[in-house]
C-alpha positions as CSV (number, residue, x, y, z in Angstrom):
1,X,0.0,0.0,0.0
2,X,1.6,3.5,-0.9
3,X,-0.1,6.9,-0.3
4,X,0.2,9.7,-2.6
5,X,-1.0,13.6,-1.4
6,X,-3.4,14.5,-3.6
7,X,-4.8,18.0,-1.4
8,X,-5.2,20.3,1.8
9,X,-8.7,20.7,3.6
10,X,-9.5,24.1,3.1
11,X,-13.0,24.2,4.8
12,X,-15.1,22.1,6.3
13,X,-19.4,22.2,6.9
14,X,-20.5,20.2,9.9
15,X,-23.7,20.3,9.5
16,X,-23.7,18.6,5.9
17,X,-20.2,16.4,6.7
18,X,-18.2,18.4,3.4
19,X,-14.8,18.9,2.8
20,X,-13.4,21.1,1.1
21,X,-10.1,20.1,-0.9
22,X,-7.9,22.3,-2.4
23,X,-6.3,19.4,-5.5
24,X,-2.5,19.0,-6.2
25,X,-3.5,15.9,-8.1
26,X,-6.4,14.2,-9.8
27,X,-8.9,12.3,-7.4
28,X,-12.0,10.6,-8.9
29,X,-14.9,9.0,-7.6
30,X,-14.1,4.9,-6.4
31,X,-10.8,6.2,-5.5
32,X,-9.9,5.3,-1.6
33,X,-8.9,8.2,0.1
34,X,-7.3,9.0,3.6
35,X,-7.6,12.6,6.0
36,X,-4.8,13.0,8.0
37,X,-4.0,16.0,10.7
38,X,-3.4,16.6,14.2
39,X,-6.2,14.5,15.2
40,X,-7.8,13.3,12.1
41,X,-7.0,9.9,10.6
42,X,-9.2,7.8,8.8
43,X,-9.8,6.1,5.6
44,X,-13.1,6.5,3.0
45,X,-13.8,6.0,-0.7
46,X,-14.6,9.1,-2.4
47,X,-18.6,8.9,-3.1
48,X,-19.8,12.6,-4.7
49,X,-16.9,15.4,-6.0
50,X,-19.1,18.5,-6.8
51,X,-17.1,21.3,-8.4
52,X,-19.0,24.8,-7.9
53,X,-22.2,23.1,-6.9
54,X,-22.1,20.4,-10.3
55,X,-21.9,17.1,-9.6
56,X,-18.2,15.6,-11.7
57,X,-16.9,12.3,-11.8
58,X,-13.1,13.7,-11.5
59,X,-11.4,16.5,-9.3
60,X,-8.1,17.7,-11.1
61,X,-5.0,19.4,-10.0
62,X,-5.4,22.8,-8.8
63,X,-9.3,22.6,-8.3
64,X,-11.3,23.3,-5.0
65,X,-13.8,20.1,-5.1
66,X,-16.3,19.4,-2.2
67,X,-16.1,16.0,-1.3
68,X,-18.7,14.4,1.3
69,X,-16.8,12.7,4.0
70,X,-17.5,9.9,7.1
71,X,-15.8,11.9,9.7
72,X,-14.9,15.3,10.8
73,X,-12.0,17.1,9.3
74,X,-10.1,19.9,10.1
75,X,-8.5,23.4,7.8
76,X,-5.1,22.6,6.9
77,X,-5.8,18.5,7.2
78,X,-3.8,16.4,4.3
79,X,-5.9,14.5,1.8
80,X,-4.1,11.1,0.7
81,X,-5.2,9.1,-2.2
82,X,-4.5,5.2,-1.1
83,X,-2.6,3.1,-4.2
84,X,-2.3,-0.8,-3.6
């Protein structure tokens, strides 16, 4: 198992559990993805991207996506993409 960065949390809404990732790297949806921060650390596959409120299949490099996520997450939290 290797883990590639693939963004930063920029924002995060409680009340809807969304991230929002700021991309150094492409991240589409299937992909298994991991938060990691002070104290955040778990593990999801990536199940809606929206890109300025549009659903997309695909997040590229450079983009600020909202990605729906299991747990909370923090600003400034490191987005992993998981590669076995």
């Amino acid at each position: 198992m290797k883990k590639l960065q693939v963004g930063k949390v920029t924002h995060y809404f409680s009340k809807i559990k969304v991230a929002v990732v700021k991309l150094i790297d492409f991240v589409k949806l299937g992909d298994e993805i991991s938060f990691e921060g002070f104290s955040t650390d778990f593990k999801q596959v990536v199940s809606s991207i929206e890109v300025e409120h549009l659903s997309v299949e695909e997040g590229k490099p450079e983009q600020s996506v909202a990605i729906k996520v299991v747990g909370k997450v923090r600003p400034g939290d490191l987005v992993f993409k998981i590669i076995y």
